[in-house]
N, C-alpha and C positions, 0 to 999 in steps of 0.2 A: 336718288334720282335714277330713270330706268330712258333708256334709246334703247329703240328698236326690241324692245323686250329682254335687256341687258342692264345689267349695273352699272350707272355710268357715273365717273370719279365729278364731283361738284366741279370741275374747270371744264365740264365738257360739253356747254354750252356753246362756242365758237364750232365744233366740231361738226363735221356729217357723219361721222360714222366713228365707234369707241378704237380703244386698241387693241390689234390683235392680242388673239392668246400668250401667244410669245410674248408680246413687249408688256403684256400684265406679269408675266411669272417674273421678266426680266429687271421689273421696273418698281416689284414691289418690296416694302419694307418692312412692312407689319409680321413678319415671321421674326424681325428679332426687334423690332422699336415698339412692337406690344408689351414688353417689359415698363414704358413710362406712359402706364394706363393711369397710373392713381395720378400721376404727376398733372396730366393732361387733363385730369379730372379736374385735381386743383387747381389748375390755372383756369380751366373756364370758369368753375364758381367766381369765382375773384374777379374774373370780367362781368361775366353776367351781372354780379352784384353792382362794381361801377358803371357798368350801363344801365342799369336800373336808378342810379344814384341822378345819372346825368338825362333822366329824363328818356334814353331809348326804349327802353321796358321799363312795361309796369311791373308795381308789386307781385300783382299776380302771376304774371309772365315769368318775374324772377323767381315767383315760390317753386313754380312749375316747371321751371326750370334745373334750379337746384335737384329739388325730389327725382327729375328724372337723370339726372347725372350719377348720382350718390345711388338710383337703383343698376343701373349699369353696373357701375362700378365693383357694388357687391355680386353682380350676376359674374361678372370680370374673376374677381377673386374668389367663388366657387367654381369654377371652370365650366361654367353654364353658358358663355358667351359664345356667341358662333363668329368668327373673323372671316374675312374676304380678300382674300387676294384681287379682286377687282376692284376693292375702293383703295388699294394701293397702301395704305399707313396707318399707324393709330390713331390717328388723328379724324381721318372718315370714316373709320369704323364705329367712331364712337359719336359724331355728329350724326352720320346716317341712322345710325340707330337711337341717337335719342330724337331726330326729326320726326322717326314714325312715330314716335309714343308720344310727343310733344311739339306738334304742327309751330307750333311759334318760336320751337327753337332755332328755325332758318332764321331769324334775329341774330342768333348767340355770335357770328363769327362777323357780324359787323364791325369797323375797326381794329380788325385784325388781321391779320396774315398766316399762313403758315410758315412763312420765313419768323417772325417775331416768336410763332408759337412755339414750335420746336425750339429756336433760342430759349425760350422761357424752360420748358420743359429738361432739355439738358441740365440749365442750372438748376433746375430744384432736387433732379438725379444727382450732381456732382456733391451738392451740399449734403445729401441724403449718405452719398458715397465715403464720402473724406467723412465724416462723423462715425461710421460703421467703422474703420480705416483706424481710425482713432481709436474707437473706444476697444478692436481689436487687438492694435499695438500697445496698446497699454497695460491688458491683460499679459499678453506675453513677454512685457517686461519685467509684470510681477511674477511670474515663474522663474524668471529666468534668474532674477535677484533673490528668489529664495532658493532655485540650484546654487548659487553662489556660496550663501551662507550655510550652506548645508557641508559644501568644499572647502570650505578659507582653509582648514589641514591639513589639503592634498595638495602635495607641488609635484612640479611635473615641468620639463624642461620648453621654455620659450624657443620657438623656431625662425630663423633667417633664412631664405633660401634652400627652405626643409630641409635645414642643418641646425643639429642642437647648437644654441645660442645663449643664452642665459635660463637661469631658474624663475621659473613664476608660481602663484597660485593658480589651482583651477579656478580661484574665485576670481582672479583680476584679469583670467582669462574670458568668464564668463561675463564679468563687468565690462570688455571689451564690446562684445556684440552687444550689450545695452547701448554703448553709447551709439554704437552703429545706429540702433532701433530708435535712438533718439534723435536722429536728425531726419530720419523720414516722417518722424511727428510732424515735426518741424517745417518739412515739404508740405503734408496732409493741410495741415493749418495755412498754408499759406496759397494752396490751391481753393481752401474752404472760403477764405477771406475773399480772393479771386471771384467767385463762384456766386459771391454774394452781392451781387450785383443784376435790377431788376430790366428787360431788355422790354418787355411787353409795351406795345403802345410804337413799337419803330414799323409795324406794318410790311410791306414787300421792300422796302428800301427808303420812303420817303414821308414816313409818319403817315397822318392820314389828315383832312380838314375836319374832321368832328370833332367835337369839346370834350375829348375825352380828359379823364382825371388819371394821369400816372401814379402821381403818388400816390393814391387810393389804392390800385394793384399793389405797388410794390409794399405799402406796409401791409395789406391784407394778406400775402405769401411770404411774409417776412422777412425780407429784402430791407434789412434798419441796420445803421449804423450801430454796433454794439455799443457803443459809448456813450454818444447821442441819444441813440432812439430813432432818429431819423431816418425816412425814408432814404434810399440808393438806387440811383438809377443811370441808366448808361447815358453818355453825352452826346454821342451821332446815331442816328440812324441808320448809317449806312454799314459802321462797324458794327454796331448792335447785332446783325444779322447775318457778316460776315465771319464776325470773330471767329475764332477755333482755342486760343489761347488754354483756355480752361481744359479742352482736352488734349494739350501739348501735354500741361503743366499735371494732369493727373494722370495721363502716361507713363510720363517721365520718373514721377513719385513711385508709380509700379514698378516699375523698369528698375530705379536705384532702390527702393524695395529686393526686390529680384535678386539685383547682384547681393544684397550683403544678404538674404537668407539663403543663397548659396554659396558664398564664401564660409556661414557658420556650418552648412551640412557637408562642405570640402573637409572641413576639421573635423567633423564630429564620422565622417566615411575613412578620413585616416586614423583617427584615434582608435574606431574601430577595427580595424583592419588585426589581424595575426599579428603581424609586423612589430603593432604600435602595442595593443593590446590594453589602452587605456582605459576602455569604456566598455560597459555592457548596455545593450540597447531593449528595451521591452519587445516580446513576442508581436507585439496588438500595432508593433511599426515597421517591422521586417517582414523577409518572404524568405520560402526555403528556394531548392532548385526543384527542376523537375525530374534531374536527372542525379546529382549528387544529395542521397540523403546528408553529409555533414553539414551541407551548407544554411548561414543564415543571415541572407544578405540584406543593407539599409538602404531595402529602395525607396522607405519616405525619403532621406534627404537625397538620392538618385534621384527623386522624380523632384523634386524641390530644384536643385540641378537644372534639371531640363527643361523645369514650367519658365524657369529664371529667361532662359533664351526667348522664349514665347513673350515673352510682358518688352524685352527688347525690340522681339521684333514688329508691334506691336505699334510703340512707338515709331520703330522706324518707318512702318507703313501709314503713319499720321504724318509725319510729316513728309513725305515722297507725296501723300494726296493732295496738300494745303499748299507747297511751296510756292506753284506758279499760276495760283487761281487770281484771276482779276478780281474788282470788286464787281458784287458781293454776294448774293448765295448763284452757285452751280451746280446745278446735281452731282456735279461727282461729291458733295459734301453728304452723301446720302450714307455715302460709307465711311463717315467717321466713327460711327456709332459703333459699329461691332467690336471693333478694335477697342474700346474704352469698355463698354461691356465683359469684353473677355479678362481683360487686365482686372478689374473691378472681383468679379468672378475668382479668378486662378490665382491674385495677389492674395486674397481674403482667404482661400481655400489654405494656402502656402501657410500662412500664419497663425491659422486654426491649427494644423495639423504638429508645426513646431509646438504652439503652447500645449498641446494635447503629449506632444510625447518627451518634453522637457524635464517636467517632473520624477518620468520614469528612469531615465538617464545615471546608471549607477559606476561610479568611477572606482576600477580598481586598486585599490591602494599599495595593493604590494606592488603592481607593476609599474604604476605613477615614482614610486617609492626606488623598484629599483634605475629606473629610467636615469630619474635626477641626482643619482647616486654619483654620476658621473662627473668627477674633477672638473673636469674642462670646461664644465660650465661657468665657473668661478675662475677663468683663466682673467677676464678683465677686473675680477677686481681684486686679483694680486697684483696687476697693471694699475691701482690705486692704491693698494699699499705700498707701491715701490713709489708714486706721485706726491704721498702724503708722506715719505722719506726725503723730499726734496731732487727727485729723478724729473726731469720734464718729459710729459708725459709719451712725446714720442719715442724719447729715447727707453723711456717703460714699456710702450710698445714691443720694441725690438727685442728686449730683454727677455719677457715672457715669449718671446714668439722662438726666441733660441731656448729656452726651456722648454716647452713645447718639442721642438726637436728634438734635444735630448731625451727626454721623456719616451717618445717614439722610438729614439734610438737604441737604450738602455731596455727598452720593451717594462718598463716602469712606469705607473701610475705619476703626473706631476704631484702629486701629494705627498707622494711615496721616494721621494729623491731626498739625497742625503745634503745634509747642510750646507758642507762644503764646495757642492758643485753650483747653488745657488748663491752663495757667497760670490764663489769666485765674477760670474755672471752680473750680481750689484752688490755689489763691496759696500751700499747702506744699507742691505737687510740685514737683519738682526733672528733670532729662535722664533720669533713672534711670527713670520711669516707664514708658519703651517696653521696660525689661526681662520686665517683668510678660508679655506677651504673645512668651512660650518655654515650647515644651511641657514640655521638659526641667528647666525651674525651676519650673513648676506640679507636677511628679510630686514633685521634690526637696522641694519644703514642705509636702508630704502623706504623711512618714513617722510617723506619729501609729498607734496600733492602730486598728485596720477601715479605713484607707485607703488608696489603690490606688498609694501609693509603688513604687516599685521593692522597695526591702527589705524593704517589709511586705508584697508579694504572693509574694516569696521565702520568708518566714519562715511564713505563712498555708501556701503550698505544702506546705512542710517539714512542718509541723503536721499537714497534712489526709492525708497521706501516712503518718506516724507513728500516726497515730489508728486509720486504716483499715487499716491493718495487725495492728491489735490483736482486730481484725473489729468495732468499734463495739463 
């Protein structure tokens, strides 16, 4: 539609005069909501088609219809299409332009709204999103369980308080961040589930009086009950159009996303470090300096790090926009989109670039080796060998912890202390005690579920293998 020899947005019929330049740049959103072009596609066919069903188009109208959408479309997806910042959103970019090629398509947006549409549209983006999500994390699971089994060998000391702590596998270390990665599935799925729910047919707020068929939409965009079969559809209209929910909830999933693939690149930036000297990291994921040839620093998980903040704040910017909106759509709901876009984007990048550089990840074993070498790792479960003497365990406590200072004192290894000074300290140890301090009968008394035995990181493996196979 053209005023005054201008493009004018389809509401600007009430109007004498379009909006200025200004409040077109300021107002439009087709620079990032042109991303749910196919989406936008698919939801008109689906209407078009029900209104054709219900007698508003004909056949023909609906053939001519369809054809001119799906040519778009493809014009869309070769970068042939021309966009407007004057018709403000994807939405009239793509009605105005299938109008001119197809006079009858000013039909198509009967009983509808653009409040319903863009609902519509978001859910078939988040379903699209959480599936991609999915089938991402899951690949990166299998990397990460086969770095595992490649480790179950390597021990390397458990950290508190980035204080050595106890002895682990690299593998039950690395089976850690699986389970992390498994409950973001677990978010994914339940934003998907969320997501799966059909809004089309709530109009500006208040449905509309035409005979339209909902159900018809919502199973032709596949909006069914996986169970059932049955169509799914939203129950007010007024929520329908207002919700944000879905992109709280797939936010969110980025965001706790976020944090645990930057707690694994916190590990895997200290392991690297001099310091630690656990890990070697592939060329194809580091960067040198510009100014110290020695250097060769891991700014994948640096920037993995810092994208983590981004998908927070991300979040926090969704809900700062949605908190104190009345019912039910406000423009300012214009800018929930970016925010979910970027998270969408930067979570998926994060993920790719872990499972791309996981496999490469080679762990040194002498230094692993000399790391865990260290007694005091095993100080608690001489504190169980004096438990399983009949010592209560806090008073076991105290025991090793005065060993311990001895140790220190004597500038002696607690390994390496003579029998009688231990005696004296628990009058029920016996020679046996210097047993305690073997890596290999530390792993051995840790075959319990969740602990990093030999046979439960075998079995764990087998498990995580068998699951992911299933695709989560």
């Amino acid at each position: 539609m053209k005023k005054n020899g201008k493009e004018q947005a389809t509401w600007g019929g009430r109007f004498s005069c379009g909006p200025s330049e200004l409040m077109l740049h300021f107002g439009e959103s087709v620079s990032f909501d042109k991303i749910l072009a196919r989406f936008d596609v698919q939801g008109s066919i689906a209407h078009a088609r029900m209104l054709c069903k219900i007698g508003i188009l004909g056949k023909s109208e609906f053939s001519q219809i369809e054809r001119g959408l799906k040519k778009i479309l493809k014009k869309i997806e070769s970068g042939d299409f021309k966009w407007s910042e004057s018709l403000e959103d994807v939405h009239m970019n793509i009605e105005q332009a299938l109008t001119s090629e197809v006079p009858v398509a000013a039909k198509l947006h009967t009983a509808r709204s653009r409040n319903d549409q863009i609902a519509l549209d978001m859910r078939l983006f988040f379903k699209y999103a959480c599936s991609e999500m999915l089938s991402a994390l899951r690949l990166l699971m299998l990397e990460l369980v086969d770095l595992a089994d490649k480790n179950r060998e390597v021990f390397i000391p458990g950290y508190t308080h980035l204080q050595r702590a106890q002895p682990v596998s690299a593998a039950h270390h690395i089976l850690a961040w699986v389970e992390m990665f498994a409950r973001d599935v677990e978010r994914f799925k339940f934003c998907l589930e969320g997501a799966n729910v059909c809004p089309l047919g709530s109009g500006a707020i208040a449905g509309t009086t035409l005979p339209i068929d909902r159900l018809e939409t919502a199973s032709a965009l596949g909006f069914v009950d996986p169970d059932s079969g049955e169509p799914v559809l939203t129950g007010n209209s007024m929520d329908a159009v207002a919700d944000r929910d879905c992109f709280l909830e797939f936010a969110f999933a980025c965001a706790v996303l976020g944090v645990h693939l930057s707690r694994v690149s916190e590990d895997v930036v200290i392991w690297n470090s001099s310091e630690f000297a656990f890990v070697r990291l592939p060329d194809e994921f580091t960067t040198g300096s510009s100014l110290m040839p020695q250097k060769k620093n891991p700014d994948s998980f640096e920037l993995t790090r810092g994208k983590s903040a981004r998908l927070i704040g991300n979040l926090s910017a969704l809900f700062a926009l949605v908190k104190a909106l009345p019912m039910t759509y406000n423009r300012d709901l214009q800018e929930d989109k970016p925010p979910v876009f970027d998270s969408f984007s930067q979570a998926l990048l994060c993920v790719e670039v872990l499972r791309e550089c996981a496999p490469k990840i080679e762990f040194r074993r002498d230094k692993c080796a000399e790391a865990v070498s260290d007694p005091l790792l095993l100080a608690t479960d001489l504190a169980d060998y004096f438990v399983m003497r009949g010592v209560p365990f806090r008073k076991a406590h105290h025991m090793v912890g005065a060993i311990v200072a001895l140790s220190e004192k004597l500038k002696t290894p607690i390994d390496q202390l003579d029998d009688a000074s231990i005696f004296e300290i628990c009058p029920q140890a016996d020679k046996s005690w210097r047993s305690v301090f073997d890596l290999k009968r530390a792993f051995a008394m840790r075959e319990k579920i969740g602990m990093p035995g030999p046979k439960q990181i075998s079995e764990q493996i087998a498990n995580w293998r068998a699951e992911l196979a299933n695709n989560i």
